[in-house]
Structures are given as structure tokens and as C-alpha cells.
C-alpha positions as protocol buffer text, in pm:
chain_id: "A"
residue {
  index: 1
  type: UNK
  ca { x: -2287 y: -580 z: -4786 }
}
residue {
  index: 2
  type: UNK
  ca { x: -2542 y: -754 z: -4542 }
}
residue {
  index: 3
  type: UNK
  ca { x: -2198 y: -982 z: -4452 }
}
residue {
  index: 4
  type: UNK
  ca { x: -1986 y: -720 z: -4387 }
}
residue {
  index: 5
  type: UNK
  ca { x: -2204 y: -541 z: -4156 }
}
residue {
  index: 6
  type: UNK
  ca { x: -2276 y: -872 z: -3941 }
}
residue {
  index: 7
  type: UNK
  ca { x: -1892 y: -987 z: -3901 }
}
residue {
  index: 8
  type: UNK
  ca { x: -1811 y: -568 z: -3850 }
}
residue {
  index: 9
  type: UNK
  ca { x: -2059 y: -558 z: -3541 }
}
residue {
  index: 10
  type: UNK
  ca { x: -1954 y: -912 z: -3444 }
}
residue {
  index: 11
  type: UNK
  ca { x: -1565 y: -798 z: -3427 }
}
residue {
  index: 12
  type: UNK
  ca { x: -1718 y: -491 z: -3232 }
}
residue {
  index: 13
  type: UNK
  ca { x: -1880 y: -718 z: -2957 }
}
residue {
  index: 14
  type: UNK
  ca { x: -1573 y: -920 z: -2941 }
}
residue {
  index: 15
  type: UNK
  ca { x: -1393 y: -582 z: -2846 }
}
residue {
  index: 16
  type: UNK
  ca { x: -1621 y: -479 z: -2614 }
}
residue {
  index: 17
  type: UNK
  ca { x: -1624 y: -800 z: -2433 }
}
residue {
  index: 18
  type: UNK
  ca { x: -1240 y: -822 z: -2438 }
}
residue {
  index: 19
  type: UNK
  ca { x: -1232 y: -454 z: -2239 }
}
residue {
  index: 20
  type: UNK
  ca { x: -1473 y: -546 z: -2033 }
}
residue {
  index: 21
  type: UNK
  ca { x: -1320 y: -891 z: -1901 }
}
residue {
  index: 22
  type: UNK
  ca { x: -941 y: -703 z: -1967 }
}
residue {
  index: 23
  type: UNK
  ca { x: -1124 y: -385 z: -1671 }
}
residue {
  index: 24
  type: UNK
  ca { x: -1324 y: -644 z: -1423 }
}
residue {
  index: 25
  type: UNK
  ca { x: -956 y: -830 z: -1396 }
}
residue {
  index: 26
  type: UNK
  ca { x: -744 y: -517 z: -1334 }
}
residue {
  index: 27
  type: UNK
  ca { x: -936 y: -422 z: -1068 }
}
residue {
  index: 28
  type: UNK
  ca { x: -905 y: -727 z: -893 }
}
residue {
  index: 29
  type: UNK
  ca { x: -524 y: -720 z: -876 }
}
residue {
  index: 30
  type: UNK
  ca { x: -516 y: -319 z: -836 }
}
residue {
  index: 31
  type: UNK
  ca { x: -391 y: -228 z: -481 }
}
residue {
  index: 32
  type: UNK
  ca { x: -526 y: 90 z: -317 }
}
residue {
  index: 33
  type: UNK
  ca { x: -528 y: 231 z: 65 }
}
residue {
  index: 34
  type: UNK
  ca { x: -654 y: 483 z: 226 }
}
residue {
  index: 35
  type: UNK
  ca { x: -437 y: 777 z: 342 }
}
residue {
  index: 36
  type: UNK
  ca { x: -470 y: 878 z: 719 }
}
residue {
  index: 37
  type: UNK
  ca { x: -716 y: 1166 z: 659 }
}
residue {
  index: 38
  type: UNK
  ca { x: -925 y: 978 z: 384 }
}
residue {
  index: 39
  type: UNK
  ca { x: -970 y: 693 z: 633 }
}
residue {
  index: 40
  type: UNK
  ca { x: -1034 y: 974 z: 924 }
}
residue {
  index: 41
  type: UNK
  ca { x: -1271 y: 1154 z: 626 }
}
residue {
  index: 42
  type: UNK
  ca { x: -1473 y: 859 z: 551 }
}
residue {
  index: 43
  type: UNK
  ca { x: -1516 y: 774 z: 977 }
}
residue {
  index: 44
  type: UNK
  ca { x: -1400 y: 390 z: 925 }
}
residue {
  index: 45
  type: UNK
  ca { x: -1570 y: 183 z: 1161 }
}
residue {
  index: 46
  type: UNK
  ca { x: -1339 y: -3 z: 1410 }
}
residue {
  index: 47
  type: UNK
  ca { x: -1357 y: -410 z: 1301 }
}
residue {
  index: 48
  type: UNK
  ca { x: -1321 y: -291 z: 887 }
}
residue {
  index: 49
  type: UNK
  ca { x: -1079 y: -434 z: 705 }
}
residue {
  index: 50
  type: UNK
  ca { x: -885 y: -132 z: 494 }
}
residue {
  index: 51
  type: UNK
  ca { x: -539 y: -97 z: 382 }
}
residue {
  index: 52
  type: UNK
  ca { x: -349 y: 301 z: 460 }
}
residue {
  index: 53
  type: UNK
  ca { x: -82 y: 456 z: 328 }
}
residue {
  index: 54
  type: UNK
  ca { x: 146 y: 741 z: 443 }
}
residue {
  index: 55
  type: UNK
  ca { x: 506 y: 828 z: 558 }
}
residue {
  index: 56
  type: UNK
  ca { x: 644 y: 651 z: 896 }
}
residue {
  index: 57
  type: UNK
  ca { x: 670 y: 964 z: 1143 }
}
residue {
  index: 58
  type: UNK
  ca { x: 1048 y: 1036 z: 1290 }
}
residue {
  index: 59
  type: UNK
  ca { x: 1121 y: 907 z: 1607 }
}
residue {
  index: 60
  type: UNK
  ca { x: 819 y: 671 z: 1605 }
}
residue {
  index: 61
  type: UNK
  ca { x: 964 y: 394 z: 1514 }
}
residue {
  index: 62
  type: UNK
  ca { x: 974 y: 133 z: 1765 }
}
residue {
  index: 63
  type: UNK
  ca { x: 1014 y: -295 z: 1774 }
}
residue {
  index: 64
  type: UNK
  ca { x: 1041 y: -512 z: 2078 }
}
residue {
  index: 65
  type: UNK
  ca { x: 1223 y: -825 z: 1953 }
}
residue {
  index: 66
  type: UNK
  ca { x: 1075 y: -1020 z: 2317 }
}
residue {
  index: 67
  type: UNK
  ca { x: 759 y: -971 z: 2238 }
}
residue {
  index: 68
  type: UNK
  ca { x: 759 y: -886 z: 1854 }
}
residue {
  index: 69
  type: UNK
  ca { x: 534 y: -611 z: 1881 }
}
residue {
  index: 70
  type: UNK
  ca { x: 601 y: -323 z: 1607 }
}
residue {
  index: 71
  type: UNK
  ca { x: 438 y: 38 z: 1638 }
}
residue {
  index: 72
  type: UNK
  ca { x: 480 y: 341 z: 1469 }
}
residue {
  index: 73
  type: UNK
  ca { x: 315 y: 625 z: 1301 }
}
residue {
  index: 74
  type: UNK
  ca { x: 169 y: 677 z: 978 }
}
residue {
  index: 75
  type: UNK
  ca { x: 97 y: 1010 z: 843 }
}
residue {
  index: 76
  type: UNK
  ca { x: -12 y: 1219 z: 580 }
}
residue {
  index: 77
  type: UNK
  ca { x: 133 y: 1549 z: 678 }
}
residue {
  index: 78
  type: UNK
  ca { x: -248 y: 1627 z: 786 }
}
residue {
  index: 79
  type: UNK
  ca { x: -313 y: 1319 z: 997 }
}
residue {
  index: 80
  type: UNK
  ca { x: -173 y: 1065 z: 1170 }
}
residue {
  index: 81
  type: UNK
  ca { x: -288 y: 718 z: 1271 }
}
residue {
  index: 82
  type: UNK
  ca { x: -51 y: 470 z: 1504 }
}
residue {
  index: 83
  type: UNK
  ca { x: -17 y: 161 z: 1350 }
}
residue {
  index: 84
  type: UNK
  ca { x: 38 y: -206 z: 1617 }
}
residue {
  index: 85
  type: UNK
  ca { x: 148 y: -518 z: 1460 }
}
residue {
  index: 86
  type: UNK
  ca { x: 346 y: -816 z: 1547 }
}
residue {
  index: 87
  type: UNK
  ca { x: 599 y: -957 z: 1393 }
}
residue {
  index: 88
  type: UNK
  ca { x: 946 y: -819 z: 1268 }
}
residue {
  index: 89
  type: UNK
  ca { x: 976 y: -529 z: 1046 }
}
residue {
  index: 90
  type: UNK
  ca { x: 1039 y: -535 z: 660 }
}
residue {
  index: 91
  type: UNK
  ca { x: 1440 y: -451 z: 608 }
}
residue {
  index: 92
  type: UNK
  ca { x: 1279 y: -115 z: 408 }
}
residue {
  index: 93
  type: UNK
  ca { x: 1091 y: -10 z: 693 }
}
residue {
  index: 94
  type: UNK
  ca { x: 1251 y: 349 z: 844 }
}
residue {
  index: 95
  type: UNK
  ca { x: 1156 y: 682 z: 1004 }
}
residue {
  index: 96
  type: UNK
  ca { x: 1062 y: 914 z: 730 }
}
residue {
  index: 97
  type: UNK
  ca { x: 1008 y: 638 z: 402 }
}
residue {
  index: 98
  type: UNK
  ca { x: 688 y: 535 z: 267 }
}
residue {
  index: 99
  type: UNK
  ca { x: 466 y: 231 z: 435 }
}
residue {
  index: 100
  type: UNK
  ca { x: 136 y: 98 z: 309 }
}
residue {
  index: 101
  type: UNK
  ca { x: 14 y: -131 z: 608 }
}
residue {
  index: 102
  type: UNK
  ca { x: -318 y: -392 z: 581 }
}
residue {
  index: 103
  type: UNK
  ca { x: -539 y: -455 z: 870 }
}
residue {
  index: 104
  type: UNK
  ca { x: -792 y: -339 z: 1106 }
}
residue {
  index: 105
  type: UNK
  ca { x: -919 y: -13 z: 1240 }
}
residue {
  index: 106
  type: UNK
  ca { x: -934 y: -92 z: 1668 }
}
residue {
  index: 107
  type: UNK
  ca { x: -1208 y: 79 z: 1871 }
}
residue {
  index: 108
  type: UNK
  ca { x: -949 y: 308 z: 2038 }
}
residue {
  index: 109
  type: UNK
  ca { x: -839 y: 483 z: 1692 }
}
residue {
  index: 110
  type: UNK
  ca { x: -559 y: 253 z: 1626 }
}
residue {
  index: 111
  type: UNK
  ca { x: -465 y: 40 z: 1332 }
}
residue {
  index: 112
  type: UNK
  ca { x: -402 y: -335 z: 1414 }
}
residue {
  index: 113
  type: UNK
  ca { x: -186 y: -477 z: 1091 }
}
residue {
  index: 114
  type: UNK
  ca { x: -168 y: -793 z: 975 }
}
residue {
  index: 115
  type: UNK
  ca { x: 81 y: -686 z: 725 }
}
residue {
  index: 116
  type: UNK
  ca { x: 337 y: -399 z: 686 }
}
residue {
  index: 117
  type: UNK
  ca { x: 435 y: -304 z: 314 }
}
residue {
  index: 118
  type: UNK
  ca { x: 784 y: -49 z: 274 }
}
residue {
  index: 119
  type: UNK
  ca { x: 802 y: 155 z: -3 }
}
residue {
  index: 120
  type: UNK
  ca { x: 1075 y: 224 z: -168 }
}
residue {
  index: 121
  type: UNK
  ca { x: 1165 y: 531 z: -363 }
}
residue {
  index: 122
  type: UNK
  ca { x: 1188 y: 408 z: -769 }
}
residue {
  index: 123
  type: UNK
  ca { x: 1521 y: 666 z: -789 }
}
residue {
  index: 124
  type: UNK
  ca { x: 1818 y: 423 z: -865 }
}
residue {
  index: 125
  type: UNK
  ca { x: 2192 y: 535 z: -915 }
}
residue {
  index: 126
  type: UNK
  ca { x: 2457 y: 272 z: -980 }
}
residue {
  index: 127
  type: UNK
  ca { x: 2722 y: 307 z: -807 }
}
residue {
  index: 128
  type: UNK
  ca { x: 3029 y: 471 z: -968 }
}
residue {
  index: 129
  type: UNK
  ca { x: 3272 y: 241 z: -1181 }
}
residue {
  index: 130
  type: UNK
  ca { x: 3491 y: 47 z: -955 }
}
residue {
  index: 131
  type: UNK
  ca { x: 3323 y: 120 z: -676 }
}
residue {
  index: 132
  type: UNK
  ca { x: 3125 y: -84 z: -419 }
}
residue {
  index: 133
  type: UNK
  ca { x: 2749 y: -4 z: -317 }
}
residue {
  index: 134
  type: UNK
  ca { x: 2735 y: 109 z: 11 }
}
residue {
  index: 135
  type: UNK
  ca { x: 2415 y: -54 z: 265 }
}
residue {
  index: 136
  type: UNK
  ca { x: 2296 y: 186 z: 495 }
}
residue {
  index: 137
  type: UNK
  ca { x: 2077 y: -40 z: 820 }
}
residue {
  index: 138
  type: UNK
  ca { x: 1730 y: 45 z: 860 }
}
């Protein structure tokens, strides 16, 4: 009996320490952000490092190829932060979809990314039989 009970707790600590390494590595490689009001909630301090989320406003959209500077809106339907980055825009990135955007808050309210993220909506429908997919541009 005295066997049992030492290779029953031993399988038990194995377990445990399998969850535990299995939880500290998931939350390395789990992505979160902030949305506009959670990041406007919490008062993050221009300089911080923070990742937000939200839907690009209509008619905010706006990329200067010359001078590769990319601005638009991100909101919540509560708040609404401009985001300034450089660079061109992902071929996802449109008025009214889903952006998650890394960077830096600036001291004037801001959001200076260093990296713009489109969502895409997970709905898929093939295109009929015989037919060819249509591509809308951004």
C-alpha cells in the first residue's frame, strides 16, 4: 500500500508541474490590448508601451505614400484614440474593420505605432460553383 500511495502523489506532482509550466507558457504567447476606454480608464502614461484594439472610424482613414505616414482612428463606440504610424498599411486595413495596433501612448493623447494588426472577420463563404471570388480594394 505504502508504494502505491508514493508513486499516486508522485504522478500528482508530475501533473501539477505539467499545468503549471503548460499556464506560465500560454501566457507568454497570449496577445491582449487594451480597448480605447480601458486604456483612457486605466490613465496610461505617455512613453508606455501597450497594444489597443477597436474598430477603424469611417472617413478616418488616411496614408501619405511621400512621406509614409498612416493615421486613423480607433474606437470603441465609447472612445476614440488617433493612432500615427509610418509605414504602409496592411492590405486588411479599412474604414469600419477591426485593427489591433502596438506602440506608444504620446504626451498629446495620441498613439504612436510601431505596428498595425487588421482583423479580419472569421465568416468565410466559398464562392458559388463555377464561379470566381470577387477582391474588393481596401
Amino acid at each position: 500500500m505504502g508504494a502505491r500511495r508514493v508513486l499516486l502523489i508522485a504522478v500528482l506532482a508530475a501533473a501539477v508541474l505539467i499545468g503549471f509550466v503548460a499556464v506560465q507558457n500560454l501566457q507568454v504567447s497570449a496577445v491582449y490590448y487594451l480597448t480605447p476606454t480601458e486604456a483612457r480608464d486605466r490613465a496610461v502614461a505617455a512613453g508606455t508601451a501597450a497594444r489597443l484594439g477597436g474598430q477603424v472610424e469611417a472617413g478616418s482613414l488616411r496614408y501619405e505614400p511621400q512621406t509614409r505616414e498612416l493615421r486613423f482612428v480607433i474606437s470603441d463606440g465609447t472612445s476614440r484614440i488617433t493612432v500615427i504610424g509610418t509605414g504602409a498599411p496592411p492590405s486588411l486595413l479599412r474604414e469600419g474593420a477591426g485593427a489591433v495596433v502596438e506602440g506608444t501612448f504620446a504626451a498629446d493623447g495620441t498613439f504612436r505605432a510601431t505596428q498595425v494588426i487588421a482583423k479580419h472577420d472569421e465568416v468565410y463563404a466559398p464562392p458559388p460553383p463555377g464561379a470566381t471570388p470577387s477582391h474588393r480594394p481596401p
